[in-house]
Structure formats: C-alpha cells, structure tokens
N, C-alpha and C positions, 0 to 999 in steps of 0.2 A: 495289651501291649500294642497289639496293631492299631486300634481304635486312638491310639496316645498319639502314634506316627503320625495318620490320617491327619488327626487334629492338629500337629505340630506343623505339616505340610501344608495341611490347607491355613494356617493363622499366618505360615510365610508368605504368602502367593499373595493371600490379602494386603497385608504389610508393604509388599512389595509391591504390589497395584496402587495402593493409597501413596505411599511416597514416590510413587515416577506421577502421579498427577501433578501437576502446580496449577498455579488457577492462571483460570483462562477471560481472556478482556475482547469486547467485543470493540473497535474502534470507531467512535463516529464523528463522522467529520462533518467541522462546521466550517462556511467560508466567512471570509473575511473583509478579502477586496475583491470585488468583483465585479465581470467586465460590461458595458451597458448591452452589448449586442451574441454575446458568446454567454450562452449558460451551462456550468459545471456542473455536474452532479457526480459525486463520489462517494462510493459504497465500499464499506469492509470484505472481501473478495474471500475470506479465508486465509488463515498462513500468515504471509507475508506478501500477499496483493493485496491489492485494490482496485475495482474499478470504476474507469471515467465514462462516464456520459456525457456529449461534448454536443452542442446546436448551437450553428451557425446562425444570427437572426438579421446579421448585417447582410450586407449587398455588396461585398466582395471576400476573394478566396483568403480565407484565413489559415495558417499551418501553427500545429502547437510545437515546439521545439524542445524534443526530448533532451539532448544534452545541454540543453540551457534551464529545465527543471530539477529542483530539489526537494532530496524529503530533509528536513531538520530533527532528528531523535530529541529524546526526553533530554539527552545527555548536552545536548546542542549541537552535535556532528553532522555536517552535513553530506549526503549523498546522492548523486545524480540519479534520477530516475531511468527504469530502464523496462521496455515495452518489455509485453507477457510472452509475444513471438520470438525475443530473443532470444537465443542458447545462452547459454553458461559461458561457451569457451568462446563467444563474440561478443562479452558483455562491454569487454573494455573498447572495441571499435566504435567508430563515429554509427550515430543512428541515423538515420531519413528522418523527416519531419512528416508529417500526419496531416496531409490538405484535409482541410473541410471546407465545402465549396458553400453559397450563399444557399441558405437557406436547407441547409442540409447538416447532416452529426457523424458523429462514431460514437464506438464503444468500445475500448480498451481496455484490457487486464496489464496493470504495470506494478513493478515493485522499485525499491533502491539495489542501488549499482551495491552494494555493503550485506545486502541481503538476498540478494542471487546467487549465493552457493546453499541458503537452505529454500530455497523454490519448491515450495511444498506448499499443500494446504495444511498443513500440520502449526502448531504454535509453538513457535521459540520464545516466546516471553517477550515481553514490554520496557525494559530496561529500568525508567520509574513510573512507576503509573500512578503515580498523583501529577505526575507532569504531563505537559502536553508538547507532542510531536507537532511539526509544522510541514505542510506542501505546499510548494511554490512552482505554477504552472508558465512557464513561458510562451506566448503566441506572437505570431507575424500577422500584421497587414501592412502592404505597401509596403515593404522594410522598415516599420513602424513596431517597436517593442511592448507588449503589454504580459502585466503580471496579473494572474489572479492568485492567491493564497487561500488556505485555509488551514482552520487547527485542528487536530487530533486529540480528540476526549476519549481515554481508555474509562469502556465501563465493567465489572467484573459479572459472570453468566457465575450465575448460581448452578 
C-alpha cells in the first residue's frame, strides 16, 4: 500500500512537472532596414528582453529614441519599447534618449512597454509562433529621423 501512494505521488509530480512546461522558442532576430553608418545587433536576452548592440560608425552624435521605438507582436500589436534600467512603476514616463557619440556603442537590455510586468527571464510564451514579431528602432542625427527594423523568428529549443 505504501509503495502504491509513493507511486501515485511521484506519477502526480511528474504530470504536473510535464504540464506546467510549454515549449520554449529561442527568438532571432533578423534585420531588415538598415542604417549605412549605425550597426544593430540584437540578441534574445532571455524572458522577455532583448539585447541591443549599438556602433556609432558615422561622425556625428547619434541618440536612439526609446519612446519613439516599437516591438510589433505575432498578433500585430504594437508596444513601445522600454530600456532594461527601467522599473516597472516608471515604465509609462517619458525615457532619455541613449547618445552614442561618433565612433563609439552601447549595450542595452530592453523589452516592450506591454511586457514589463512580466520582466523576468522566465518564458511567457510567443503568442503565434509561426508568426513573426517586428522591432522598430528610432535614431536621431541632426534632428534627422532614421529607422532601422527587424523581424523576429521564433525557433522551438528542443
């Protein structure tokens, strides 16, 4: 009888391990438009970040402009992006803009304004993922508007 419990305990635990997994997608991102002197590079950060790798290659000071970028979900919703330094309870205030001076970069952990109450590294799921998500990066020269984009390919980690 004990050995029957034992067994009946441990096939629940299992059960319950296997059904809280859902599968998990690595996202990579490929760009799209992109700027001749500013190069992007964007990596799946865990969670619900990402991060930018940003170099200046022109010969004046460039700012990327956080609330003038978006992420576009599977679903097509769009949501402001919002730096990794942000809190939660400042998410909705106006951001600084991010100088990068000539010939110089950053590095930034950022997510969407819509995905800031689960800021984790943890996976909340993809919405469809046969679809592809979009970011849309905003930068300044000279008060001069430039976009660079890219798409988001969910791939599923075995």
């Amino acid at each position: 009888m004990r050995k029957e419990k034992q067994f009946n305990f441990l096939l629940i635990v299992l059960i319950f391990f296997i059904s809280s997994c859902g599968a998990r997608y690595y996202q990579r991102i490929i760009p799209k438009e992109e700027i001749d002197f500013i190069g992007v590079s964007i990596e799946d950060a865990g969670g619900v970040f990402w991060e930018a790798k940003i170099r200046n290659t022109g010969k004046k000071m460039t700012k990327l402009i956080w609330d003038e970028s978006v992420y576009i979900s599977t679903k097509g919703k769009s949501s402001r992006l919002i730096r990794g330094r942000t809190r939660k309870i400042h998410s909705s205030q106006v951001q600084p803009a991010s100088p990068i001076p000539p010939n110089g970069g950053i590095s930034e952990l950022f997510t969407s304004e819509d995905l800031v109450e689960y800021a984790s590294r943890t996976n909340i799921g993809v919405g469809n993922p046969n679809e592809s998500a979009y970011l849309y990066l905003t930068f300044s020269v000279d008060n001069e508007k430039l976009i660079w984009s890219g798409k988001i390919k969910y791939e599923k980690i075995e």
